[in-house]
C-alpha positions as CSV (number, residue, x, y, z in Angstrom):
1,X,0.0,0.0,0.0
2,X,2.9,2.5,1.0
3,X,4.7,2.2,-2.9
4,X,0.6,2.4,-4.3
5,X,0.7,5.7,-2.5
6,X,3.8,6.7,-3.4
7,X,3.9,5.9,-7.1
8,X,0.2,7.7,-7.0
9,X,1.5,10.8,-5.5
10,X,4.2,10.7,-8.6
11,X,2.2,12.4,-10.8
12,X,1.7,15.7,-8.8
13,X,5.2,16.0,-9.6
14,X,6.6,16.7,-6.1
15,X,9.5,18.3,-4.6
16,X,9.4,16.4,-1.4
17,X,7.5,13.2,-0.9
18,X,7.3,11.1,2.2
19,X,5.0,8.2,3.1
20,X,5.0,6.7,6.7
21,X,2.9,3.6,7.7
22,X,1.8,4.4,11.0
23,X,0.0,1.5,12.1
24,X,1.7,0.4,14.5
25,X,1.5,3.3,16.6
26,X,-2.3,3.0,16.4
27,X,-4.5,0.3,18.9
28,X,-6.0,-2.4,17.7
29,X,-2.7,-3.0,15.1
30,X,-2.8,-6.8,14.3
31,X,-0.1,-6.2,10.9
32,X,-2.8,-5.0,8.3
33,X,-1.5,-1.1,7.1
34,X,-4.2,1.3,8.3
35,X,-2.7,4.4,9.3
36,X,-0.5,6.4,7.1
37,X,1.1,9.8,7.1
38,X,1.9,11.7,4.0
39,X,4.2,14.8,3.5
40,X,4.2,15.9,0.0
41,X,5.2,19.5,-1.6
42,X,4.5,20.6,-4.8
43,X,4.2,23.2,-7.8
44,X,0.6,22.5,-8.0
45,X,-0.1,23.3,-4.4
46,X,0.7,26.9,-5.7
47,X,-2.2,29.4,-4.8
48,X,-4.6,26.3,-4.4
49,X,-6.5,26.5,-0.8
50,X,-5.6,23.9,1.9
51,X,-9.2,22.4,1.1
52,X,-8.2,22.1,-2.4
53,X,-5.4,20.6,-2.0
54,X,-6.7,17.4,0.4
55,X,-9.8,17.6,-2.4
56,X,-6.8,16.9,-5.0
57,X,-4.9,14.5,-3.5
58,X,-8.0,12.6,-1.8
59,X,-9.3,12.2,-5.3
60,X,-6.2,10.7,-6.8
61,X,-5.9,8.5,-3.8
62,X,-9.8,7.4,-3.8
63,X,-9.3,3.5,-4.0
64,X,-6.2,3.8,-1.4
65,X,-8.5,5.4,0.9
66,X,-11.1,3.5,0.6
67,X,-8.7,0.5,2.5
68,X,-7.7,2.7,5.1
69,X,-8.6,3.9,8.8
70,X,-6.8,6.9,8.3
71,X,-4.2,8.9,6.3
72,X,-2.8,12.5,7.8
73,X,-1.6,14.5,4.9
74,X,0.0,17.3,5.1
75,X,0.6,19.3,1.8
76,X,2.7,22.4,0.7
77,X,3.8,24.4,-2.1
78,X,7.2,24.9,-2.4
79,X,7.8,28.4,-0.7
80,X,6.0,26.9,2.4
81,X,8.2,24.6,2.7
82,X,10.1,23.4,5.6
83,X,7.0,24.3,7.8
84,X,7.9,26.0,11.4
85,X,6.6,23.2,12.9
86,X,7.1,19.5,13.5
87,X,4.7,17.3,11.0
88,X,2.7,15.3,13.8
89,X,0.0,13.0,12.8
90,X,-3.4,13.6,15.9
91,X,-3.7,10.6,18.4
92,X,-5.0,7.6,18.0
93,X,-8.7,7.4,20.1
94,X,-8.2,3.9,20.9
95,X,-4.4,4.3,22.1
């Protein structure tokens, strides 16, 4: 599931492109991938809304998604990029 994600995320063309499988920090983890975090930056990202942007990439990544409990993504453009602060993904309820 991580490379799907990753090849996916390809064609936004990025700059910076990271994807974490997180599961294991999550309860209930019994070896399936169901968390992931996602740090990408790209051109496209340029003067696009934050709500745009997770409409973007959520749309590319539809059928990955769908598999998943939960995917933190956090998206830049280039010139907000490093961000001033550290790229946490929230809690897990069950934890």
């Amino acid at each position: 599931m991580q490379q799907q994600i990753q090849q996916k995320l390809q064609t936004l063309n990025p700059e910076h492109c990271v994807v974490v499988e997180e599961s294991k920090m999550h309860g209930g983890y019994r070896g399936i991938p169901t968390h992931f975090k996602v740090e990408l930056v790209s051109k496209q990202f340029s003067g696009m809304s934050l709500l745009a942007r997770h409409r973007l990439v959520q749309e590319l990544l539809q059928a990955e998604l769908a598999q998943l409990r939960a995917c933190s993504l956090f998206l830049y453009a280039p010139e907000e990029w490093p961000p001033a602060h550290p790229l946490r993904s929230p809690g897990c309820a069950k934890n």
